[in-house]
C-alpha positions as CSV (number, residue, x, y, z in Angstrom):
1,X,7.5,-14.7,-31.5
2,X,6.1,-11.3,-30.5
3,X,9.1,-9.6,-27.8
4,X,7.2,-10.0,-24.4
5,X,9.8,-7.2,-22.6
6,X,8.4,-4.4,-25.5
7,X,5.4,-5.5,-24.8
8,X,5.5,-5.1,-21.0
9,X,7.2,-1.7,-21.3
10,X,4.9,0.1,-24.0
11,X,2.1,-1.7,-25.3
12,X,0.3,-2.2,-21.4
13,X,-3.5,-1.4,-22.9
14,X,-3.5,-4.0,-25.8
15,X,-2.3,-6.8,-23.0
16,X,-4.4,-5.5,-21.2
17,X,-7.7,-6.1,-23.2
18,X,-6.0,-9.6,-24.8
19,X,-6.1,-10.7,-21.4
20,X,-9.8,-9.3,-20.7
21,X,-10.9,-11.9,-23.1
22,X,-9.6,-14.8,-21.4
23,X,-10.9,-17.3,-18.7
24,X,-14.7,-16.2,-20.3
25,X,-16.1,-18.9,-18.2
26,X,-14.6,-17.9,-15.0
27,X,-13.0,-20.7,-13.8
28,X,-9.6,-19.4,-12.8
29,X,-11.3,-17.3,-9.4
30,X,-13.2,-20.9,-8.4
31,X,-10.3,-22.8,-8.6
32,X,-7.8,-20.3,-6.6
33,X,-10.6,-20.5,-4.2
34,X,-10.1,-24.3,-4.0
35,X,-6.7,-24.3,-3.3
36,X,-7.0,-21.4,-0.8
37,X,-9.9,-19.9,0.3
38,X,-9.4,-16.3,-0.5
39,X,-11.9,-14.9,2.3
40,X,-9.9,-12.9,4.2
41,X,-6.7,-13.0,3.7
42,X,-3.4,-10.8,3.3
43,X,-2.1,-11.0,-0.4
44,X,1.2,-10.6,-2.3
45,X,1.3,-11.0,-5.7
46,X,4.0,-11.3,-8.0
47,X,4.2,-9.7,-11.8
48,X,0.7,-8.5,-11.3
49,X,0.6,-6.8,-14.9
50,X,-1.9,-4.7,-15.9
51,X,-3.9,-6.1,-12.8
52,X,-6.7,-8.9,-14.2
53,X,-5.9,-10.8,-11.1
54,X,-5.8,-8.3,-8.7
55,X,-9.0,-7.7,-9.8
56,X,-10.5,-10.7,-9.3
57,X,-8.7,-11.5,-5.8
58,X,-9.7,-8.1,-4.5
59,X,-13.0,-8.0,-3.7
60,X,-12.7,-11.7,-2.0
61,X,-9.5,-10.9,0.4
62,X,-8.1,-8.8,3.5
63,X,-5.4,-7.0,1.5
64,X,-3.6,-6.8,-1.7
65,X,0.1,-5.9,-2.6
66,X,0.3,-6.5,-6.8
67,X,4.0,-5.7,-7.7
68,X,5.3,-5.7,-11.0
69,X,9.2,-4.4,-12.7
70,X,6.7,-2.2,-15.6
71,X,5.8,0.9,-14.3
72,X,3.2,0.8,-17.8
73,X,1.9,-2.0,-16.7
74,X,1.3,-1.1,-13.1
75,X,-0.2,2.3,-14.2
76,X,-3.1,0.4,-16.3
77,X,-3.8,-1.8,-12.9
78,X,-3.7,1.0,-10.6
79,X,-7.0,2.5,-13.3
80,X,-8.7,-0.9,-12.8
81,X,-8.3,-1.1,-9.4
82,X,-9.2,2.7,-8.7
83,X,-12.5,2.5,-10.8
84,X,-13.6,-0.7,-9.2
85,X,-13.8,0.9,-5.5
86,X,-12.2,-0.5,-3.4
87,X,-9.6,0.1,-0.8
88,X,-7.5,-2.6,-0.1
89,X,-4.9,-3.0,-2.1
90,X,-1.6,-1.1,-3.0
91,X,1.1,-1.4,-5.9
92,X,5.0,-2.1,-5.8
93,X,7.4,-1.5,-8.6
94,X,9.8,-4.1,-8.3
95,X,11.7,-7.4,-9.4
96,X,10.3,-11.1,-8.5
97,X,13.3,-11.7,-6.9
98,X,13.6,-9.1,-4.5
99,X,10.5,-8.2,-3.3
100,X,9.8,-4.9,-0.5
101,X,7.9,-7.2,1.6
102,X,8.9,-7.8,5.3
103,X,8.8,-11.6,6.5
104,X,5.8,-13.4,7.0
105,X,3.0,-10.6,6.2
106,X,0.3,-12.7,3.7
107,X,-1.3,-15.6,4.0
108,X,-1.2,-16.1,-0.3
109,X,1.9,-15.2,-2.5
110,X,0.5,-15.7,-6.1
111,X,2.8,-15.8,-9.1
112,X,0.3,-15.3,-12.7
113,X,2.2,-16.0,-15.8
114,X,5.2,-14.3,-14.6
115,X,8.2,-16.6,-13.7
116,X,7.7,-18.6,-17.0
117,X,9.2,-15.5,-18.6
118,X,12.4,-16.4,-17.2
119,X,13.2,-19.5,-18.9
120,X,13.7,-17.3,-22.3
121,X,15.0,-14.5,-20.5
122,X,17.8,-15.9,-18.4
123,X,18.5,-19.0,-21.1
124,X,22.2,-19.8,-19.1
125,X,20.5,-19.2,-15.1
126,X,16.9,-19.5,-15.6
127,X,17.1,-22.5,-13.0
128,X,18.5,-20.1,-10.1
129,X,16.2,-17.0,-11.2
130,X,13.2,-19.1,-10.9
131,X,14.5,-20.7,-7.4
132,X,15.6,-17.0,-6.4
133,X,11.8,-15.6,-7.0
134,X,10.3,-19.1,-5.3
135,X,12.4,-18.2,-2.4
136,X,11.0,-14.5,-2.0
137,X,7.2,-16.1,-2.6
138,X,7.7,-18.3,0.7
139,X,9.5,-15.8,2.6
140,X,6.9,-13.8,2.8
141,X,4.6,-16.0,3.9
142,X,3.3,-16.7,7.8
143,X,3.6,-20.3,8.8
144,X,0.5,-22.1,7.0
145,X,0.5,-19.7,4.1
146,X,0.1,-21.1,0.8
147,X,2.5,-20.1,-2.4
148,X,0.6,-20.5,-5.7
149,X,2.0,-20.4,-8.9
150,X,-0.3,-20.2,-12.2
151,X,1.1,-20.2,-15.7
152,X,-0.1,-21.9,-19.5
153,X,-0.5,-24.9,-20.1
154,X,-1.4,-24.3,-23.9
155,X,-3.1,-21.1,-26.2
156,X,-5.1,-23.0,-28.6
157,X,-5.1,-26.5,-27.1
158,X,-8.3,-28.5,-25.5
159,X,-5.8,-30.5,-23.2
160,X,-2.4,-29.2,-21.2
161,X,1.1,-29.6,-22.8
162,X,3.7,-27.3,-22.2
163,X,4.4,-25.1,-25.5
164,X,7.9,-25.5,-25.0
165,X,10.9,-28.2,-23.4
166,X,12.1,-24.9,-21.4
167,X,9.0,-24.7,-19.6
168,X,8.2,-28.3,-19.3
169,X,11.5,-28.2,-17.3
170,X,10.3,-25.4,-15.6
171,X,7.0,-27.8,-14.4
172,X,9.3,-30.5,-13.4
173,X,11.2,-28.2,-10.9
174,X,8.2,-26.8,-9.6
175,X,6.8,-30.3,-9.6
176,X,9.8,-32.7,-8.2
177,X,12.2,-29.9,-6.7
178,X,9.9,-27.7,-5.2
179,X,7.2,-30.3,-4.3
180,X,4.4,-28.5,-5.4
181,X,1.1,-29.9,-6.4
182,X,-0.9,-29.1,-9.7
183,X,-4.2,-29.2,-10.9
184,X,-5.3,-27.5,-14.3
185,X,-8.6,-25.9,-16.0
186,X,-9.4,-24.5,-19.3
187,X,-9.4,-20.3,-19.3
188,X,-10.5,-20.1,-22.9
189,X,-10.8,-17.0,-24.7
190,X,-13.9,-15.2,-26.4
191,X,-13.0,-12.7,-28.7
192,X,-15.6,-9.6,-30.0
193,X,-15.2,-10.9,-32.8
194,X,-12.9,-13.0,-35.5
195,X,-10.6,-9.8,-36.6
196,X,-10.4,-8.8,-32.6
197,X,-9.2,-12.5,-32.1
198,X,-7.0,-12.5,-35.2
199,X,-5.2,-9.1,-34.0
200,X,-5.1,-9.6,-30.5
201,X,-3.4,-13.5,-30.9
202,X,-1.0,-12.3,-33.5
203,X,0.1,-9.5,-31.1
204,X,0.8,-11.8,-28.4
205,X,1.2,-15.3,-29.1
206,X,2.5,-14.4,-33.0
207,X,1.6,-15.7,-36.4
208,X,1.0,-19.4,-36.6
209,X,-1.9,-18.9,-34.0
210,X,-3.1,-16.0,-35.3
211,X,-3.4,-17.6,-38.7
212,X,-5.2,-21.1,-37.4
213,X,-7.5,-18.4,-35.6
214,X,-8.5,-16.9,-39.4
215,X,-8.0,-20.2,-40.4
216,X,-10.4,-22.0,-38.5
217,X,-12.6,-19.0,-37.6
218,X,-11.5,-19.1,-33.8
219,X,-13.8,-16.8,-32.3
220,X,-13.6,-18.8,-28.7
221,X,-9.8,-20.0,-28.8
222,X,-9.4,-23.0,-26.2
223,X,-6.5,-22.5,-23.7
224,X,-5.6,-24.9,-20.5
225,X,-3.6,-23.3,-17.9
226,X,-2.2,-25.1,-14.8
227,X,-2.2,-24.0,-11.1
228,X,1.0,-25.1,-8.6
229,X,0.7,-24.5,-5.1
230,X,2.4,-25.4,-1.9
231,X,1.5,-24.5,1.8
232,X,4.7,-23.6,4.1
């Protein structure tokens, strides 16, 4: 499998169109709406990447903080952001787990595809890390503020199943420890074209997708991802 840390640290322009293709029929905005209606609101987000949420929550809330631990990453979502116009929203370099927020300033704290990463990259204390950045999400909530948490469900699949035991464990803590809730949608991807698709899933998701994409021709590659959220 492709090394996700490289990836973070040098190669933030390629993520950042892989992820450009995704969700094509916009159903990740609607449902964060559902679970919290965005109007308004004061925003922290967690390993904000190269920015495609940001992006999307921006125009919709009050204020946005998107921190990240890549500097690269951060430098392509600060572009986005600047070209789109608007005004309300800032960056943070710095870990999930210790985040320069004061107590209860937001109303969301929103985790995309970011504290998955942990299971592989703490294998002994992935358990604690995960707790440790769950911890820093609520704290810097105000009383009724809502901590949501969004990560795959499957690449290449029509219905959820975690693609691995770590991260089905992972589910089950946020699910029966934590006592979130969880709904899911489908965020497929549509790709330019087959060799776009072909290069852009072998890059991130590594061979044995990439080759069922030439394979099978995979122009729009199905993908269900799953949405956790909890209100403190």
């Amino acid at each position: 499998m492709p090394n996700y840390q490289e990836i973070y640290r040098t190669q933030a322009e390629k993520y950042d169109l892989l992820v450009s293709r995704e969700d094509h029929q916009g159903n990740l905005i609607r449902a964060l709406d559902r679970v919290r209606p965005l109007d308004g609101l004061d925003v922290v987000e967690l390993g904000a990447g190269t920015g495609r949420l940001t992006c999307m929550v921006a125009p919709l809330v009050r204020t946005i903080l998107a921190i990240d631990v890549s500097p690269h990453m951060l430098g392509v979502a600060v572009v986005r952001l600047a070209g789109a116009g608007g005004r309300n929203w800032t960056v943070a370099v710095a870990d999930n787990r210790d985040l320069p927020v004061a107590d209860h300033v937001a109303d969301l704290s929103l985790a995309g595809w970011s504290l998955g990463h942990l299971t592989s990259w703490y294998l002994g204390t992935w358990r604690r890390e995960i707790e440790r950045a769950i911890v820093e999400m609520k704290r810097v909530l105000r009383p009724g503020g809502t901590a949501v948490v969004i990560e795959t469900l499957g690449t290449g699949l029509e219905e959820p199943q975690p693609p691995t035991d770590a991260l089905a464990a992972y589910y089950e803590l946020l699910e029966r420890e934590q006592r979130f809730s969880r709904t899911w949608i489908r965020t497929d991807y549509r790709f330019a074209s087959l060799p776009e698709a072909e290069d852009l899933t072998r890059f991130f998701f590594g061979d044995g997708l990439a080759d069922r994409v030439a394979d099978e021709e995979l122009v729009v590659l199905p993908e269900c991802t799953g949405i956790w959220w909890q209100t403190v």
